[in-house]
C-alpha positions as a Markdown table, in Angstrom:
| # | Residue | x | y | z |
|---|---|---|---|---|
| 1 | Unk | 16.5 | -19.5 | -12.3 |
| 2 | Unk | 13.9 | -21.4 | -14.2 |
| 3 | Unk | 11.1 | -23.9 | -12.6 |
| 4 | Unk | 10.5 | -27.4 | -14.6 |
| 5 | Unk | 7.8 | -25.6 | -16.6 |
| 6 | Unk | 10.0 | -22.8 | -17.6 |
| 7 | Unk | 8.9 | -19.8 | -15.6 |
| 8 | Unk | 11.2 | -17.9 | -13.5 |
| 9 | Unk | 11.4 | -18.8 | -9.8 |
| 10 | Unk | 13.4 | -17.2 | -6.6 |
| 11 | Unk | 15.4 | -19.7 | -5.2 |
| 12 | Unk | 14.4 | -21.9 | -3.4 |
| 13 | Unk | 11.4 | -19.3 | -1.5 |
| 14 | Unk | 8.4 | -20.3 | -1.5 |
| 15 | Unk | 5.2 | -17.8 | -1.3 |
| 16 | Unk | 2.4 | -17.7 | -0.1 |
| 17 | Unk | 1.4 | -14.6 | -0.3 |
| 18 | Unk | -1.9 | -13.8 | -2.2 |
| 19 | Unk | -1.9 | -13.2 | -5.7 |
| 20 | Unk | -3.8 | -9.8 | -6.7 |
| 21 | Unk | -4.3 | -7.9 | -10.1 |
| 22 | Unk | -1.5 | -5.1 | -10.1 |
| 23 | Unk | -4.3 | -3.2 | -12.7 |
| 24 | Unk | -4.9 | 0.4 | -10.7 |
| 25 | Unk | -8.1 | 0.5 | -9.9 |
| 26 | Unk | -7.9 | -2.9 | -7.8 |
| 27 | Unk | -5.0 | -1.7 | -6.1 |
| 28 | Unk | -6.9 | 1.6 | -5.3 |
| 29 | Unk | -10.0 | -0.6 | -4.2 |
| 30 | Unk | -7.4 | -3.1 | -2.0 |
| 31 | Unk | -6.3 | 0.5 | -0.1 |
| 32 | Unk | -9.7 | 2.2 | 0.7 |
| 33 | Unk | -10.8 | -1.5 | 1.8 |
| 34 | Unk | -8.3 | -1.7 | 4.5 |
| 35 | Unk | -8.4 | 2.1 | 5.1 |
| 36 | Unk | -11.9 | 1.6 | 5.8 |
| 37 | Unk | -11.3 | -0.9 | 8.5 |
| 38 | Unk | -7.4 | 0.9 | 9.7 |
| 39 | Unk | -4.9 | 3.0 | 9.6 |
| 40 | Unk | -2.5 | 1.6 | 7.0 |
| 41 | Unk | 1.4 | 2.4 | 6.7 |
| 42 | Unk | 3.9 | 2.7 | 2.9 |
| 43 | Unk | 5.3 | -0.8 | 4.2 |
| 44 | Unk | 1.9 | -2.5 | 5.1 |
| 45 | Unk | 0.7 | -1.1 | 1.6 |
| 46 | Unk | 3.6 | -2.6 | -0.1 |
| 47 | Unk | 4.3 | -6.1 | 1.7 |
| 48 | Unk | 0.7 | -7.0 | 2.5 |
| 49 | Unk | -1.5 | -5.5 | -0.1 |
| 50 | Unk | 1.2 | -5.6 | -2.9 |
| 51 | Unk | 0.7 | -1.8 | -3.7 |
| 52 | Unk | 4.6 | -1.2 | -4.5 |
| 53 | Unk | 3.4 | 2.9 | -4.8 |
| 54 | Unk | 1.1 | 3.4 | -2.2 |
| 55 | Unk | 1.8 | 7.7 | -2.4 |
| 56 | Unk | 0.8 | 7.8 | -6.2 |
| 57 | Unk | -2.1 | 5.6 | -5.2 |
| 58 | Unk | -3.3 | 7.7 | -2.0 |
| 59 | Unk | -2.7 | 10.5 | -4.4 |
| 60 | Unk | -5.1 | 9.7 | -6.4 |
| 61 | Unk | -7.9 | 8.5 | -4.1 |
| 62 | Unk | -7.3 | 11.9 | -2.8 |
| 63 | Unk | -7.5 | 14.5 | -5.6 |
| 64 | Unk | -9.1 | 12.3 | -7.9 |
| 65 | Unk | -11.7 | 10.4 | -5.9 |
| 66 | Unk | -12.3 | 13.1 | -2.9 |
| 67 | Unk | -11.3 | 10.9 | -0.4 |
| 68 | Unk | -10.4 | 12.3 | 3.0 |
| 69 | Unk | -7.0 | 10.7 | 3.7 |
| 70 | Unk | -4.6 | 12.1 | 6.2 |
| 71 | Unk | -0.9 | 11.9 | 6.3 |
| 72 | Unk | 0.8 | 11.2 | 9.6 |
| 73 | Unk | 5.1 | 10.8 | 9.6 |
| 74 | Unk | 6.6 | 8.1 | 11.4 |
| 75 | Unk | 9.6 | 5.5 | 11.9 |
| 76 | Unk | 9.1 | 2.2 | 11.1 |
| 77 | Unk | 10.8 | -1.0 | 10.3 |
| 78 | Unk | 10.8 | -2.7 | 7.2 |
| 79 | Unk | 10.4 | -7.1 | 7.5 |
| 80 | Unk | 14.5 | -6.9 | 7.0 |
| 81 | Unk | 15.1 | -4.7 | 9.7 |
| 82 | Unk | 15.7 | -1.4 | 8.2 |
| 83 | Unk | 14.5 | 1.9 | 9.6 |
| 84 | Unk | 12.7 | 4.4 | 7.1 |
| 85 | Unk | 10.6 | 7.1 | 8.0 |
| 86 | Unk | 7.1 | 6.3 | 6.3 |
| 87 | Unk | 3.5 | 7.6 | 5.9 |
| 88 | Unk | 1.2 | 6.0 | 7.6 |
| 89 | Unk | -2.3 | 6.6 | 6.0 |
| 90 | Unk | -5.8 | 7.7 | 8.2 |
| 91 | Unk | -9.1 | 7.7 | 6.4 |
| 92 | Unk | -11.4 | 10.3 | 7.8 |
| 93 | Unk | -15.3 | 11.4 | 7.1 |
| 94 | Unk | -16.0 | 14.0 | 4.7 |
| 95 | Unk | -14.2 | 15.0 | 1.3 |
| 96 | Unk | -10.6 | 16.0 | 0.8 |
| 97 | Unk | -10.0 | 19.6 | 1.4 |
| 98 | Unk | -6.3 | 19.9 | 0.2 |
| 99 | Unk | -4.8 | 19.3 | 4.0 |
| 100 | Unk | -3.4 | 15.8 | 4.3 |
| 101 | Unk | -1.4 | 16.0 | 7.1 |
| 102 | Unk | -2.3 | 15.2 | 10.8 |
C-alpha cells in the first residue's frame, strides 16, 4: 500500500526501529560492537541489529577478519512465538583457530 508521498508502507505499523546502512561492513561493525559488550543470538542479530544473515556475517568476521567467535546451539523464541533452534554467538580473546563451537 502506498503512503501520501508514494512510498510503500505496511499497514497501518508503525516503526520505530532504527534505521542502519544494510552495506556489509556496517553490519559486520554493528555485530563485533555488540559482541564486544555480549553474547548475541541469529534472532537478536536479525530483529535488533537488522543483520537478516548473521552466519554469513560471523563467517566472515571469522575466517576473514580472525575473529575468535564461538558457536553455542540453543532453543529460542522468535518475537511471534515460534521455536527455532539458533546460534547464539560468544566473542572470545585471541584469533580464530578453525574451532567455533563451545
Amino acid at each position: 500500500m502506498k503512503n501520501p508521498t508514494g512510498n510503500y508502507q505496511q499497514g497501518s505499523q508503525k516503526t520505530t526501529q532504527k534505521s542502519y546502512s544494510t552495506s556489509l561492513t556496517a553490519q559486520r561493525e554493528r555485530l563485533l560492537k555488540h559482541l564486544r559488550n555480549a553474547p548475541l543470538s541469529t534472532i537478536e542479530a536479525r530483529h535488533k541489529l537488522d543483520v537478516l544473515s548473521p552466519a554469513a556475517r560471523i563467517f566472515e568476521l571469522r575466517h576473514n577478519h580472525g575473529y575468535n567467535i564461538h558457536t553455542h546451539w540453543q532453543i529460542q523464541r522468535t518475537p511471534e512465538g515460534n521455536r527455532h533452534r539458533v546460534a547464539l554467538y560468544v566473542l572470545r580473546v585471541g584469533k580464530y583457530d578453525g574451532s567455533a563451537k563451545l
